[in-house]
VEXLUM-558041 format. One record per residue: chain; residue number from 1; x, y, z of N, C-alpha, C in turn. Coordinates in nm, 4 decimals. Example, Ala and Ser with C-alpha at 12.3 -4.5 7.8 and 13.67 -1.06 7.14 Angstrom:
NODE  chaine  num    n_east   n_north      n_up   ca_east  ca_north     ca_up    c_east   c_north      c_up
NODE       A    1    1.3190   -0.5690    0.7800    1.2300   -0.4500    0.7800    1.3200   -0.3300    0.7800
NODE       A    2    1.2850   -0.2250    0.7080    1.3670   -0.1060    0.7140    1.2900    0.0030    0.7870
END
This chain:
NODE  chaine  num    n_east   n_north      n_up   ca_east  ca_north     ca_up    c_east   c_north      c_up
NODE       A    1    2.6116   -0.6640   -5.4010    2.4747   -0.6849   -5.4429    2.4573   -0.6281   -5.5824
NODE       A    2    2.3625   -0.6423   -5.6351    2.3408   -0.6504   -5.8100    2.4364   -0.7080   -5.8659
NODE       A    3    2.5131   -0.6594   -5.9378    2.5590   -0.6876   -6.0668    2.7242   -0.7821   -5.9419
NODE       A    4    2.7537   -0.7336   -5.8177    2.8347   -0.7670   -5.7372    2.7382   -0.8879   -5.6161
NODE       A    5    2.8232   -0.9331   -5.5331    2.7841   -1.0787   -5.4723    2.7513   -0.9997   -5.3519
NODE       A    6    2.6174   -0.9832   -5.2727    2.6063   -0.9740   -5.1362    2.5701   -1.0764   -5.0389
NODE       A    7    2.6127   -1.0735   -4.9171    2.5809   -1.1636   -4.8139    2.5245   -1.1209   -4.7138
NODE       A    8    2.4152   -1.1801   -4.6522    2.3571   -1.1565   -4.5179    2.3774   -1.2196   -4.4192
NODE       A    9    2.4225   -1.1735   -4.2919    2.4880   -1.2813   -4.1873    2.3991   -1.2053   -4.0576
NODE       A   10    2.3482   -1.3089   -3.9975    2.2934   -1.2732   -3.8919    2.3333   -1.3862   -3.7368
NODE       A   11    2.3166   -1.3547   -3.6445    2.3946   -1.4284   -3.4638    2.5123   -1.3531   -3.4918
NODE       A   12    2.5161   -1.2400   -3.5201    2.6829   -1.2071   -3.5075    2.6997   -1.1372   -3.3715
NODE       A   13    2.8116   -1.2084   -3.3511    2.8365   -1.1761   -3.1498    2.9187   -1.1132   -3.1663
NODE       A   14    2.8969   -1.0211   -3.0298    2.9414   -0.8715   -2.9921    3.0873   -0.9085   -2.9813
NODE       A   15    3.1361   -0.8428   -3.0158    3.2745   -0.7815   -3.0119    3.3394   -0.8172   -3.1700
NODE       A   16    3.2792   -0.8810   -3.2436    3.2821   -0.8922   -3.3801    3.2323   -0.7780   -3.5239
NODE       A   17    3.2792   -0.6506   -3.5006    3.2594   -0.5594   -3.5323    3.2879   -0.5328   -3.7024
NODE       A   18    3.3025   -0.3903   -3.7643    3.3298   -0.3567   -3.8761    3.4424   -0.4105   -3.9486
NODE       A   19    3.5300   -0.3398   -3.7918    3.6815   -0.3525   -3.8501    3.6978   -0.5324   -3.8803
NODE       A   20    3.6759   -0.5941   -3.7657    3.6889   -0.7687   -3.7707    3.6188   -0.7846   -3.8529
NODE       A   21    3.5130   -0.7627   -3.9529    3.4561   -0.8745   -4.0162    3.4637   -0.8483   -4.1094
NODE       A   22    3.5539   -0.7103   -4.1877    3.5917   -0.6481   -4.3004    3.7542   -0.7699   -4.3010
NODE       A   23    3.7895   -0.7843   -4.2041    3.9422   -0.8349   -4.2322    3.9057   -0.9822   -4.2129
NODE       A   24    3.7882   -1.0355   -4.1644    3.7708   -1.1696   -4.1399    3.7202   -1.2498   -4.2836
NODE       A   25    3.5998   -1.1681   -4.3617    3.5559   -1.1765   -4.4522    3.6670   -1.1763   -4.6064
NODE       A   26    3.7562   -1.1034   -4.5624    3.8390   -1.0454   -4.7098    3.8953   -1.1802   -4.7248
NODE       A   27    3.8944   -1.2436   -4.6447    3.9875   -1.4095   -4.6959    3.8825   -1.4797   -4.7951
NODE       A   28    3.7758   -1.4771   -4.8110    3.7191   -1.4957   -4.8803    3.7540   -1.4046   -5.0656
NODE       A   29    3.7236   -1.2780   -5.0168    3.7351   -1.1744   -5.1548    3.7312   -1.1063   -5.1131
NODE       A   30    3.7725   -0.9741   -5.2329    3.7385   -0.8737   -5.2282    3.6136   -0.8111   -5.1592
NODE       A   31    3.6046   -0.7674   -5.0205    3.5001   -0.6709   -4.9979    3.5024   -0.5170   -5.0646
NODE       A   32    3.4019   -0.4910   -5.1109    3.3470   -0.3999   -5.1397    3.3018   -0.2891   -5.0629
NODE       A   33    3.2111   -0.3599   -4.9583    3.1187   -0.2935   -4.8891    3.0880   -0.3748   -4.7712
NODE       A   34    3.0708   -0.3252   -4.6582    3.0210   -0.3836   -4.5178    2.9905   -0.3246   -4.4007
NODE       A   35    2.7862   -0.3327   -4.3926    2.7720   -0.2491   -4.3063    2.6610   -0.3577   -4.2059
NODE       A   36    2.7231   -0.3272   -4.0552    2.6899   -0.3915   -3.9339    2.5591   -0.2990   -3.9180
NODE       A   37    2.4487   -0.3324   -3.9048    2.3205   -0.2778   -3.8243    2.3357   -0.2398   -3.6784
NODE       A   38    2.3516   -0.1109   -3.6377    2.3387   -0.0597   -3.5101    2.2015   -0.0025   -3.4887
NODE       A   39    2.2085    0.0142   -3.3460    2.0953    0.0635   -3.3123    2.1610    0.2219   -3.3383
NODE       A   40    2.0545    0.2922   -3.3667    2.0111    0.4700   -3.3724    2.0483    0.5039   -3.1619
NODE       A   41    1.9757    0.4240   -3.1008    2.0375    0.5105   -2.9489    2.1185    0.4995   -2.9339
NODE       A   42    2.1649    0.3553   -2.9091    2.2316    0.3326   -2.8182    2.3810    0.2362   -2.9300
NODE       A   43    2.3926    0.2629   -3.0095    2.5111    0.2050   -3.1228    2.5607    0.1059   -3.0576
NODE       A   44    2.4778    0.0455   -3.0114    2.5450   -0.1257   -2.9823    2.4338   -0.2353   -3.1585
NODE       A   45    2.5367   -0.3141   -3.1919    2.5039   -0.3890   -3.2789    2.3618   -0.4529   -3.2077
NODE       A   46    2.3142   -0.4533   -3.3610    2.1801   -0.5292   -3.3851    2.1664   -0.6818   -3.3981
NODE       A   47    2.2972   -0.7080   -3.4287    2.3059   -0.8751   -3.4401    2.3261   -0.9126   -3.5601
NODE       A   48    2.3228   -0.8625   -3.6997    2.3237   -0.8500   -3.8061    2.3878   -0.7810   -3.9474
NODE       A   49    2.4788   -0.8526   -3.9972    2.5452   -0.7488   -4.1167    2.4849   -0.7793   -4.2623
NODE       A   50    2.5459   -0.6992   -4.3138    2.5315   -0.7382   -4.4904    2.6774   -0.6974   -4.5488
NODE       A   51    2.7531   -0.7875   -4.6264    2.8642   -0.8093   -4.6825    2.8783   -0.7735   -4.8407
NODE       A   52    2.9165   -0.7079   -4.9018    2.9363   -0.7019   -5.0375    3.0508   -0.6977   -5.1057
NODE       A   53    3.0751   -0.8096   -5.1755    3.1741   -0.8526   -5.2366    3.2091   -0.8970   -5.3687
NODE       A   54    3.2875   -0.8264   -5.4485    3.3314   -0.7836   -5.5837    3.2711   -0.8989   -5.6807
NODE       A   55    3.3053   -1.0057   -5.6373    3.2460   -1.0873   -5.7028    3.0847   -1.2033   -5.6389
NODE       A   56    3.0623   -1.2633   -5.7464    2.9001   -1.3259   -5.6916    2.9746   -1.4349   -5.6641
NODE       A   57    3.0217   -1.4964   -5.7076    3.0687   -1.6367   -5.7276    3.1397   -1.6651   -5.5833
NODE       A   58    3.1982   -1.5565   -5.5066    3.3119   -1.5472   -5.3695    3.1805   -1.4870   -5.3204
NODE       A   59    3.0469   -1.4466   -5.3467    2.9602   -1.4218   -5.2136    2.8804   -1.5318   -5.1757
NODE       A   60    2.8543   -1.6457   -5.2791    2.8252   -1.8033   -5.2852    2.9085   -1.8710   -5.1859
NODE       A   61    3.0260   -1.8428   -5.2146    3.1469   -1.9518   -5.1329    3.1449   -1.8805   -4.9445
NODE       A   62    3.1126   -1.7492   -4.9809    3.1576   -1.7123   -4.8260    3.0211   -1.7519   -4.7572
NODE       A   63    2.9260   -1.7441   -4.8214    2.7765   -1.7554   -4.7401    2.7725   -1.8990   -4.7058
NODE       A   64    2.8079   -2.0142   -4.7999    2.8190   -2.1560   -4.8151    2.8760   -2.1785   -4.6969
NODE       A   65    3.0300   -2.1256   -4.6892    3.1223   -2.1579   -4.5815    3.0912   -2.0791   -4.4258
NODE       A   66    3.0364   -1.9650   -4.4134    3.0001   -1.9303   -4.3531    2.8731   -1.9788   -4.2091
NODE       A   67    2.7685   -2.0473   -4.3355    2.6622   -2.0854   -4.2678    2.7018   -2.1762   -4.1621
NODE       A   68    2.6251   -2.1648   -4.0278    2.6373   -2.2585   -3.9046    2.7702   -2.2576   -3.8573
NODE       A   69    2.8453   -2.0950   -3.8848    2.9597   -2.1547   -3.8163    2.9891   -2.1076   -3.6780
NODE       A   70    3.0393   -2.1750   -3.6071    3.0021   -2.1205   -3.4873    3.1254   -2.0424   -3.4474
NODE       A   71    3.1144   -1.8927   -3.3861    3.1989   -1.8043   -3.3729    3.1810   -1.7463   -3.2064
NODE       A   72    3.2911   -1.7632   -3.1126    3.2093   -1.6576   -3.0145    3.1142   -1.7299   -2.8928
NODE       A   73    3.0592   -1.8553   -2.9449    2.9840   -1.8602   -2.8905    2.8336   -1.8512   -2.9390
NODE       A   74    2.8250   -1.8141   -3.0934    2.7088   -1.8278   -3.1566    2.7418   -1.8517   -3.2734
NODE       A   75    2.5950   -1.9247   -3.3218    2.6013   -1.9908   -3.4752    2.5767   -1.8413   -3.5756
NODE       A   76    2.6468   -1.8434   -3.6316    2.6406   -1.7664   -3.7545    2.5293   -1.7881   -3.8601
NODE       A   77    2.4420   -1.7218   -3.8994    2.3842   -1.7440   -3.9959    2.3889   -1.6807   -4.1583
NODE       A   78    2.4497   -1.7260   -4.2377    2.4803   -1.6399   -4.3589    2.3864   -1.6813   -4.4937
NODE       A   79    2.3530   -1.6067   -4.5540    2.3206   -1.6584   -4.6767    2.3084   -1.5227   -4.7804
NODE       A   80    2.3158   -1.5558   -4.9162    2.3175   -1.5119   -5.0087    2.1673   -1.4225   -5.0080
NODE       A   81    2.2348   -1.2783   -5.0065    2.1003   -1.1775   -4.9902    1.9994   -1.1979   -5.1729
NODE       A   82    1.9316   -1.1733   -5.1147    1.7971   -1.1857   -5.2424    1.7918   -1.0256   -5.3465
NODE       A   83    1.7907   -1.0591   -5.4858    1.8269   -0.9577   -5.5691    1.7233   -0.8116   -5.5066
NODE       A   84    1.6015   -0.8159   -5.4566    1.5427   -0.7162   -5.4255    1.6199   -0.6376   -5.2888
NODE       A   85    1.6634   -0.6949   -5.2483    1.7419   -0.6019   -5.1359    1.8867   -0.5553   -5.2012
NODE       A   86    1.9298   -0.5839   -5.3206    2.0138   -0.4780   -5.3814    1.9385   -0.3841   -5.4551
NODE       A   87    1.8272   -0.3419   -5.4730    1.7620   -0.2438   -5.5508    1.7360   -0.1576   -5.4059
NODE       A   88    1.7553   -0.1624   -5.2882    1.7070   -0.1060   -5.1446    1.8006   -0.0012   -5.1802
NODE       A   89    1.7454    0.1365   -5.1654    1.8878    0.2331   -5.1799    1.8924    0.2525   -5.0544
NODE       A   90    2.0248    0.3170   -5.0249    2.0771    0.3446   -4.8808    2.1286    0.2091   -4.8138
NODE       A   91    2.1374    0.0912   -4.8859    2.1265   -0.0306   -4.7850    2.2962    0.0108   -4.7340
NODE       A   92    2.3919    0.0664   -4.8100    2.5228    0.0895   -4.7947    2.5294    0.2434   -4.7265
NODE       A   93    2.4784    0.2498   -4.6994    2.4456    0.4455   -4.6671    2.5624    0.4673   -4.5415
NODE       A   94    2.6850    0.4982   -4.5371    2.7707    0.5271   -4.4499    2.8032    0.4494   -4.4195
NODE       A   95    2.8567    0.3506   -4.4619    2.9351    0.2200   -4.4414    3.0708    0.2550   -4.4655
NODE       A   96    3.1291    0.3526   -4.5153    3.2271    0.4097   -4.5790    3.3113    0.4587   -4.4341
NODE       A   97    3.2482    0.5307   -4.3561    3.2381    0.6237   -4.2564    3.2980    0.5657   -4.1128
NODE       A   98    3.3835    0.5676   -4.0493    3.3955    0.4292   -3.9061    3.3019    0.4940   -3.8140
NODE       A   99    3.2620    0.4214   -3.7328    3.1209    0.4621   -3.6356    3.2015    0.5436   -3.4576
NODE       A  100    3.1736    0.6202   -3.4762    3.1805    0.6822   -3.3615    3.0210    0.6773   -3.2581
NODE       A  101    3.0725    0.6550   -3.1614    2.9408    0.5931   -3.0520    2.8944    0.7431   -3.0242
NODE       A  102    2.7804    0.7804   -2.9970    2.6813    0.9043   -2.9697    2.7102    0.9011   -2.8100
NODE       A  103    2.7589    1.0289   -2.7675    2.7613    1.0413   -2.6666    2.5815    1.0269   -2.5664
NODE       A  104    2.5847    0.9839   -2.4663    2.4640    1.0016   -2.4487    2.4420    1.1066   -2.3276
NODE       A  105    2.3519    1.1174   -2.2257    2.3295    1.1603   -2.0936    2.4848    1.2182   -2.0354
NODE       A  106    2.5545    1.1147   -1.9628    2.6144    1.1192   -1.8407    2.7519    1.1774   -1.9437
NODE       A  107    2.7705    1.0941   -2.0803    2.8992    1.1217   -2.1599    2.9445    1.2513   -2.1765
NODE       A  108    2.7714    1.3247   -2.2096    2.7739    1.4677   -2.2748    2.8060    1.5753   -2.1716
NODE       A  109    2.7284    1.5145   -2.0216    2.7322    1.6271   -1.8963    2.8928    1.5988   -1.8686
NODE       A  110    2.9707    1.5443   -1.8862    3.0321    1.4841   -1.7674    3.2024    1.5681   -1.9174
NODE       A  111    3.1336    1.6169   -2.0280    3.2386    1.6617   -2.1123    3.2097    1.8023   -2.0850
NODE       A  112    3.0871    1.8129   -2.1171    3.0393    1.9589   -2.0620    3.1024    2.0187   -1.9179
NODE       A  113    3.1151    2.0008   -1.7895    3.1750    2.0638   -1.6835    3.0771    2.0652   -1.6395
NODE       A  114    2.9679    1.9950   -1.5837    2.8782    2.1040   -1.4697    2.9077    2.0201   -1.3659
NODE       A  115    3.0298    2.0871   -1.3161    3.1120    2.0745   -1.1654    3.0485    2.1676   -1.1258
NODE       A  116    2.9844    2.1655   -1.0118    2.9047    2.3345   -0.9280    3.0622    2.4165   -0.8898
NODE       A  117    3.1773    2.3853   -0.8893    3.2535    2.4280   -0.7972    3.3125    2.5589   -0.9194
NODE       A  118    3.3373    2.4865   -1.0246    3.3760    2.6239   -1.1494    3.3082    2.6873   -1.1950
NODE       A  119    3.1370    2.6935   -1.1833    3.0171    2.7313   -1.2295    2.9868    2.8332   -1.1111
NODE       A  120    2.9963    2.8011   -0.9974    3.0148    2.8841   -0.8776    2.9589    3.0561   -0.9344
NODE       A  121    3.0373    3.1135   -1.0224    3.0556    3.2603   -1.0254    2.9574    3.2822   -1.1458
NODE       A  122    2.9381    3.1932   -1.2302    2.8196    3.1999   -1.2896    2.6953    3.1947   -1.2795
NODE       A  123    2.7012    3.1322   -1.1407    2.5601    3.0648   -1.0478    2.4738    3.2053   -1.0067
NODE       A  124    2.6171    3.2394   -0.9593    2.5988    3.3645   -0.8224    2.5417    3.4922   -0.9326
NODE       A  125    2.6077    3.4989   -1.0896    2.5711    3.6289   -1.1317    2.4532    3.6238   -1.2168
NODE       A  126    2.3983    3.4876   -1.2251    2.2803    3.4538   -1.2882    2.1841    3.4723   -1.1471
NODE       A  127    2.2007    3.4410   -1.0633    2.0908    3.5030   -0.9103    2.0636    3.5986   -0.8894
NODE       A  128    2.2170    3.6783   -0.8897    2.1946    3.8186   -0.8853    2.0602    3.8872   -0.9852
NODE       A  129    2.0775    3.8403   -1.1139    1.9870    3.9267   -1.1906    1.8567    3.8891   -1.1665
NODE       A  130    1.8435    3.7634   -1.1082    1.6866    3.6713   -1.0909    1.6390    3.7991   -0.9859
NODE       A  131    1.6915    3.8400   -0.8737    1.7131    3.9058   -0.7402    1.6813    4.0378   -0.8160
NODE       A  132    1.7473    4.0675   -0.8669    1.6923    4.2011   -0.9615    1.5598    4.2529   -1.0023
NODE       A  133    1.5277    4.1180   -1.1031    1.4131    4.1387   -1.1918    1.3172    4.1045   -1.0704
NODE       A  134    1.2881    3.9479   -0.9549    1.1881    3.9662   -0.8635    1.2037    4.0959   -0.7696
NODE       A  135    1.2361    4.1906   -0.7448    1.2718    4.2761   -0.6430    1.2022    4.3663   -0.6897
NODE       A  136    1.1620    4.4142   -0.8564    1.0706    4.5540   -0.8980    0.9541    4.4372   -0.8779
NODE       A  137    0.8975    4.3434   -0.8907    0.7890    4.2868   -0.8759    0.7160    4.2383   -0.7474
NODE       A  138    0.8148    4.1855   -0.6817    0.7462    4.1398   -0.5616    0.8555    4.2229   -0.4535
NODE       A  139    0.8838    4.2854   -0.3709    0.9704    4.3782   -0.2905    1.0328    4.3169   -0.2107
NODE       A  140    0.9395    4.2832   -0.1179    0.9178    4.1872    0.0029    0.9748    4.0464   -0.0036
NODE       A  141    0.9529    4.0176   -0.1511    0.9905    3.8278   -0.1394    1.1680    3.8982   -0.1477
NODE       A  142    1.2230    3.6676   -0.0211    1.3241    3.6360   -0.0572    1.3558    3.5263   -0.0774
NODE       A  143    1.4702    3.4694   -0.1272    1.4394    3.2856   -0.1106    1.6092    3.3065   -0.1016
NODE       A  144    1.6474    3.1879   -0.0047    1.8106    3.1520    0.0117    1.8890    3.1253   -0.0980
NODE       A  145    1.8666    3.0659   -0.2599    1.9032    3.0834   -0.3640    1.9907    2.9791   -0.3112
NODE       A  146    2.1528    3.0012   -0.4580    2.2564    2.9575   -0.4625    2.3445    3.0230   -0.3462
NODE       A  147    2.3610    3.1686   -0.3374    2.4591    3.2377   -0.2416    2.4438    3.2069   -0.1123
NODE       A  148    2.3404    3.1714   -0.0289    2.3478    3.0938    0.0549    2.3695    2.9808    0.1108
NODE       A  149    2.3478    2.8729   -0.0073    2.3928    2.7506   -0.0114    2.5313    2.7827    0.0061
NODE       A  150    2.5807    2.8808   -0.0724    2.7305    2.8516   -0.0864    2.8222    2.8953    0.0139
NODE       A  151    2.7343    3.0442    0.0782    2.7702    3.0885    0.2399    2.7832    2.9119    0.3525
NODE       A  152    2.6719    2.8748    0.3008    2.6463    2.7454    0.4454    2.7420    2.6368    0.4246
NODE       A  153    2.8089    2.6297    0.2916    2.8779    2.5181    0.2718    2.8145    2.4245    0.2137
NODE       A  154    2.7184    2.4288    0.1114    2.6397    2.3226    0.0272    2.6461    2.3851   -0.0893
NODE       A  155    2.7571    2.4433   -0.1431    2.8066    2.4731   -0.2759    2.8416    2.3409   -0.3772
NODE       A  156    2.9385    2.2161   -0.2640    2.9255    2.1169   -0.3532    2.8436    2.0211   -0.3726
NODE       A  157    2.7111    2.0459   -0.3258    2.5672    1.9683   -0.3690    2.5156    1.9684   -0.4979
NODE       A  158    2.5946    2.1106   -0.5399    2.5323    2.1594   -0.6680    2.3978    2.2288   -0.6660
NODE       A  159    2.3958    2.2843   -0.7728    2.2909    2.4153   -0.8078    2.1374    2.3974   -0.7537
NODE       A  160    2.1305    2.2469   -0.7360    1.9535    2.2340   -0.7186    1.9188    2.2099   -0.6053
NODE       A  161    2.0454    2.2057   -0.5044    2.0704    2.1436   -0.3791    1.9854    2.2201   -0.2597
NODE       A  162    1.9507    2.1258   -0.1976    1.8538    2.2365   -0.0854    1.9554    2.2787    0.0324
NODE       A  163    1.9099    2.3747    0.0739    1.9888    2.4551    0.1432    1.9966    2.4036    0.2812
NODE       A  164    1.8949    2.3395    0.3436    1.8424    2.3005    0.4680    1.9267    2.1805    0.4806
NODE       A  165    2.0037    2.1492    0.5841    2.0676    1.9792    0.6122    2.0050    1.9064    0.6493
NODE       A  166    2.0754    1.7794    0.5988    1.9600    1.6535    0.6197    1.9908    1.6367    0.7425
NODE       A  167    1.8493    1.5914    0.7859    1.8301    1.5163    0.9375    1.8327    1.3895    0.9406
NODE       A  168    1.8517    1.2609    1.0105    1.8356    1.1275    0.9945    1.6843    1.1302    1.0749
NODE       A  169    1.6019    1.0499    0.9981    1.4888    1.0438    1.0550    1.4829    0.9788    1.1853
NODE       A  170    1.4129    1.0333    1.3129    1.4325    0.9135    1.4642    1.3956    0.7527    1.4620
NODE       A  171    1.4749    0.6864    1.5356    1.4264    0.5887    1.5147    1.2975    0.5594    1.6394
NODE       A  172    1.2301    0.4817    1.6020    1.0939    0.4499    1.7059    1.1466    0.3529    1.7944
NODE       A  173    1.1574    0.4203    1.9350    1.1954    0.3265    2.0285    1.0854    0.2266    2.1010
NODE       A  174    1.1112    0.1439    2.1395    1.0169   -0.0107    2.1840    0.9706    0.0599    2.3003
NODE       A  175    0.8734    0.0430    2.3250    0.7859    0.1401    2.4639    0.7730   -0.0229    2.5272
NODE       A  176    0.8305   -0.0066    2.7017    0.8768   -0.1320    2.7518    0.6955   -0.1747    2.8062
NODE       A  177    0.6794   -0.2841    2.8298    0.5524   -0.3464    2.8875    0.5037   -0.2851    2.9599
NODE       A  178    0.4013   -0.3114    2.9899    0.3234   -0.2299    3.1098    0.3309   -0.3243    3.2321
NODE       A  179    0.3836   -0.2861    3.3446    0.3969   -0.3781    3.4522    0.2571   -0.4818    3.4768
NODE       A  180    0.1403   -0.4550    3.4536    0.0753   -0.5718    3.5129    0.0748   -0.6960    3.3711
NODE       A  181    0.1592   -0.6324    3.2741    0.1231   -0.7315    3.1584    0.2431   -0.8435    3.2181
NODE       A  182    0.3444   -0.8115    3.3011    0.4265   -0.9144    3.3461    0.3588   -1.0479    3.4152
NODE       A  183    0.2743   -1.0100    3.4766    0.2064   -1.1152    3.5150    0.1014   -1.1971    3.4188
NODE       A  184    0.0991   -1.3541    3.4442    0.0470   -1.4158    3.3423   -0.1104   -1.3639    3.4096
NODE       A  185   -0.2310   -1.4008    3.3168   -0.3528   -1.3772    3.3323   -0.4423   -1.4246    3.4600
NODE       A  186   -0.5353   -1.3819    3.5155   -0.5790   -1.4727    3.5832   -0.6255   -1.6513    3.5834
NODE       A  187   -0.7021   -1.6309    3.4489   -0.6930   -1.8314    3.4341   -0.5845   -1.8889    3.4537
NODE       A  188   -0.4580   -1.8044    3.3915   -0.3843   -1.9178    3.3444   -0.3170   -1.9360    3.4602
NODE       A  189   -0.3163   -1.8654    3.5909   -0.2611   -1.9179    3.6928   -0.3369   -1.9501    3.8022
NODE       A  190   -0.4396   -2.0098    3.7721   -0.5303   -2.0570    3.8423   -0.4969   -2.2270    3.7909
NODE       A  191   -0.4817   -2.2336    3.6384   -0.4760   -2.3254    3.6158   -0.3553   -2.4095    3.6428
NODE       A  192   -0.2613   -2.3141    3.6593   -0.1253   -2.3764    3.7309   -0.1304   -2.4015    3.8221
NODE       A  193   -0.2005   -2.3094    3.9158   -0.1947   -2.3794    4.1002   -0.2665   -2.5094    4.1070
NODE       A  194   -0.3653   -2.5292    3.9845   -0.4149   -2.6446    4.0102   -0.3369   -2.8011    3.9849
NODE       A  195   -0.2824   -2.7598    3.8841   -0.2154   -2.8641    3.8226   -0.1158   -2.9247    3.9768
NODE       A  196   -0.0994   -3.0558    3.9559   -0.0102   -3.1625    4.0507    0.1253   -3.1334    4.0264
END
């Protein structure tokens, strides 16, 4: 972009990434620069790149050749970016950089360790002091905590686990008829004896 050729390509289908469209694009020219739009959460592509390439004249030919082509399973859309979006600073801002995905939730716990089973002795000496500090305050109170869970065998429930075992709720049994409901009503067997 500016004084160099940029391209805007948008339908770009997933699995068509940095690395591929830096080596897909270079048959064209010299890239310069090439940065795929991710999302900030969740670093899955946005659908959309911008291409910059050494020369203008090879960002004409790649956008030209580019347009409607169908890749993947989707039409490509390319065209020659507009001079005000090379004055955009940052439009290249870590394009330099290869993208490492953000761990999220389950990635971060699950690197972290909170296995209850190795935490165990940390559990127990973080209670202890809870047991401490309520004991000058309230004398009398107790609550089953972690050390009991872990006495009863619900250590591997983990830390938040209730201490009490589950029950299966009863099922509601069919309460059988009431013997005179066996018999049909009075009309209606009046109306049978009558019938031929």
């Amino acid at each position: 972009l500016g004084q160099n050729g940029g391209d805007g390509a948008g339908h770009v289908p997933h699995g068509f990434y940095e690395e591929q469209m830096r080596g897909f694009f270079s048959q064209f020219g010299d890239v310069t620069n090439l940065r795929l739009s991710r999302s900030k959460r969740t670093g899955n592509s946005k659908g959309y790149a911008f291409v910059e390439f050494a020369d203008a004249d090879v960002a004409r030919i790649a956008a030209a050749t580019m347009d409607r082509y169908l890749m993947h399973g989707k039409q490509l859309v390319a065209h020659v970016a507009p001079p005000e979006l090379a004055d955009r600073p940052g439009l290249f801002k870590g394009s330099d950089k290869p993208f490492k995905k953000r761990l999220g939730g389950r990635e971060h716990h699950a690197d972290r360790g909170d296995d209850p089973e190795p935490n165990a002795a940390a559990l127990l000496k973080k209670e202890r002091s809870r047991r401490a500090k309520l004991a000058t305050a309230f004398p009398d109170y107790d609550f089953p905590g972690y050390a009991a869970a872990a006495a009863a065998g619900y250590a591997s429930a983990g830390p938040g686990a209730s201490t009490k075992p589950r029950k299966k709720p009863a099922k509601a049994k069919r309460a059988a008829p009431p013997a005179e409901a066996a018999e049909p009503p009075p009309a209606k067997a009046a109306k049978r004896a009558a019938a031929p």
